[in-house]
C-alpha positions, 0 to 999 in steps of 0.5 A: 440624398434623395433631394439632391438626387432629384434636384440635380436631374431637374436642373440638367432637364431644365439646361437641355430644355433651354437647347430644345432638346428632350433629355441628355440620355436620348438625344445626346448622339444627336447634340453631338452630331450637330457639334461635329458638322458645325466643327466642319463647316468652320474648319473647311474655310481655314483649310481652304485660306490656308491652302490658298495662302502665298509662300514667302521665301522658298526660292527655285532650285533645278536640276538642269541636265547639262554640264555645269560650265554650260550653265554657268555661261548662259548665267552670266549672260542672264546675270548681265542682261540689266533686267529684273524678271518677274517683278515691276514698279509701280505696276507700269512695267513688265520688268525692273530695268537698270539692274547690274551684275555684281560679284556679292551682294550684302542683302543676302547672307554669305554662302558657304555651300560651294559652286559659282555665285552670280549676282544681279542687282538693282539700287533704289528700286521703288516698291518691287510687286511680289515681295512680302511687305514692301513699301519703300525703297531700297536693293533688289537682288537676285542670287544665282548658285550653279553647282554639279552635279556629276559630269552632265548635271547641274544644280540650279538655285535661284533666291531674290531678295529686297532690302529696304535702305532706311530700315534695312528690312529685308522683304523674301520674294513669292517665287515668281522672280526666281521662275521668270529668271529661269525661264530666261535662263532656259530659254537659252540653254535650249537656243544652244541646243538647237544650234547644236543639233543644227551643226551636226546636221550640217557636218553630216551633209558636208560628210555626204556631199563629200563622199559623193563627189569622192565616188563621182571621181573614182567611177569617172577614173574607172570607166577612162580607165575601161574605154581606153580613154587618156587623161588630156581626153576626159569624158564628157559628162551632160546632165541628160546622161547624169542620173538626177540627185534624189529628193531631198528636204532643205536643211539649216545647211543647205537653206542658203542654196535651195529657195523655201517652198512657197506659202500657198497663202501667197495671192496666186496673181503674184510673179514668182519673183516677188514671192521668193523675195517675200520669203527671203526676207522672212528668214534673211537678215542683213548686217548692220555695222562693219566687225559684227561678232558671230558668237559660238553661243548666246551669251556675250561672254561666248568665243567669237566665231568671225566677225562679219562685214556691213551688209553680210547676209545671214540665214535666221534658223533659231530665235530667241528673245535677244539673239538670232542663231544664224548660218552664213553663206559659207555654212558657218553657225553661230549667234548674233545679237537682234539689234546687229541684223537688220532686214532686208530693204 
C-alpha cells in the first residue's frame, strides 16, 4: 500500500513536471487561471463572428401611423412602380427593373393572417445580390401585407423572396429589399403630408382674404351711410388713404402672385428682370402634352383633380423622387408626375 501510495505521488509530480509547473497543490490555482484566460481569448472572436453574422429572412414590419386606406393607396402605387429596390444584377444597377405587380405569387406561402395583400414581382431575375445563396435564375417577390391598426394606425410587413426556376430553391433576403421598399414607400406618405399641411394653408389664407374684404365692404357702407353719401356717388378710395396691408411671408398659396426673395448669390451686375426669371424658373414648370391629370396624391391610382392643358404653368412646392406637389394659378394643389412638366424655355 505504501508502494502505491509513493508511486502515484511520483507519477503525478512527473505529469506537472512535463507542464513546468512545481506541484498540483500549490500551483493548481495558477494552471486554472491560464485555462480560464485561454478559454476567453478563444471565446471573444466567435462572439464577435457571430454578432457580425447576417440574419436571413427576418423581413420589416412597421407601425405607420396613418389610416390604413392611406397606406394601402401609396402601396399600390409602389407595388406598380416596376422596380425591385434594394437589390441588383450583376452588380451594374442600382435596382432590379422590369418588375410587375401581381394579386399572388407562388414563391411565398398563402396568407391567412388578414389585411390587403400587394405584390411586386419580377421572372428570370439573373442572380439578385442579398439573398442567401444565390446563384441562378428564377423570380424575385416581394410581398406587401397592410393591416389596421385601430382607426389611424396601420401595420406594415414587408418580405422579399427568390426562387430559383430549375431547382425551385427558395433563397430568404437579408433585409435590405424590405428596407429600400419602405423607404420608397415612406417617402410618399410624407409627400402626402406635406401637400396637406400645404392645403390647409392655403384655406386659411383664402378664409383671411375673404374676411378682409368682407370687413373692407361693411366699413366702406357704414362710413356712406355717416357722410350722407347715395349709392350711385361711392366714395373714392386712393392707395394714399389706404393703410398699407401688413407684411406678411409668401406662402404655397400666395407664391404665384409674390415673386421669391432674391438670392444674394446672384452677380450683383444682373437686371432685375433677369434675376426673377432665373428664379422662376427654379420653381415653375410647364406642361408637357394636352389632358395632363392633376392627381389629389402621388400614386396613379389617386382621383384626378383636372386635367391641365399644353403649356399651364404650375408652381413646384413639394418634391419627390417621381412626382411634383404643384399649385395652379387658381390655388388648386395636387400632384403630377416629373416626366409631364417640363422647364421653363
Amino acid at each position: 500500500m505504501k508502494f502505491e501510495t509513493v508511486n502515484n505521488s511520483v507519477t503525478r509530480r512527473s505529469r506537472y513536471g512535463l507542464l513546468g509547473l512545481a506541484s498540483p497543490d500549490k500551483s493548481l490555482p495558477l494552471f486554472l487561471l491560464f485555462l480560464l484566460l485561454a478559454l476567453l481569448t478563444v471565446s471573444t472572436p466567435i462572439a464577435a463572428r457571430d454578432k457580425e453574422k447576417v440574419s436571413y429572412g427576418e423581413g420589416l414590419i412597421v407601425n405607420i401611423p396613418l389610416p390604413k386606406a392611406e397606406v394601402e393607396q401609396v402601396v399600390a402605387d409602389v407595388a406598380e412602380n416596376g422596380v425591385i429596390r434594394g437589390t441588383k444584377e450583376y452588380n451594374k444597377d442600382e435596382f432590379v427593373a422590369n418588375a410587375k405587380a401581381a394579386d399572388s405569387s407562388s414563391v411565398f406561402p398563402p396568407w391567412d393572417q388578414g389585411g390587403k395583400i400587394f405584390y411586386k414581382v419580377r421572372t428570370q431575375a439573373i442572380d439578385p445580390r442579398n439573398f442567401k445563396d444565390t446563384n441562378d435564375v428564377g423570380t424575385l417577390a416581394v410581398r406587401y401585407v397592410v393591416m389596421p391598426q385601430g382607426e389611424s394606425n396601420t401595420i406594415l410587413r414587408i418580405d422579399a423572396l427568390f426562387e430559383e426556376e430549375f431547382r425551385h430553391v427558395v433563397h430568404q433576403s437579408n433585409g435590405s429589399v424590405e428596407t429600400a421598399e419602405y423607404k420608397d414607400i415612406r417617402e410618399h406618405l410624407d409627400g402626402i403630408e406635406v401637400m396637406k399641411a400645404q392645403d390647409i394653408e392655403a384655406q386659411r389664407e383664402r378664409q383671411e382674404q375673404l374676411a378682409k374684404k368682407q370687413n373692407l365692404a361693411t366699413g366702406n357702407d357704414a362710413a356712406g351711410s355717416f357722410m350722407g353719401q347715395s349709392s350711385s356717388q361711392p366714395e373714392l378710395h386712393t392707395a394714399e388713404n389706404d393703410p398699407p396691408p401688413p407684411a406678411r411671408p409668401p406662402t404655397a398659396a400666395t407664391a404665384m402672385q409674390e415673386p421669391p426673395e432674391i438670392s444674394n448669390s446672384t452677380p450683383p451686375d444682373q437686371p432685375l428682370g433677369e434675376r426673377i426669371r432665373d428664379l422662376r424658373k427654379q420653381v415653375v414648370r410647364l406642361v408637357k402634352s394636352p389632358g395632363a391629370p392633376l392627381k389629389s396624391a402621388p400614386f396613379h391610382t389617386a382621383g384626378t383633380l383636372q386635367l391641365l392643358g399644353t403649356g399651364t404653368e404650375v408652381l413646384i412646392v413639394v418634391s419627390t423622387p417621381y412626382w411634383y406637389g404643384v399649385e395652379t394659378h387658381e390655388g388648386q394643389h395636387g400632384w403630377m408626375l416629373r416626366d409631364q412638366l417640363e422647364l421653363l424655355p
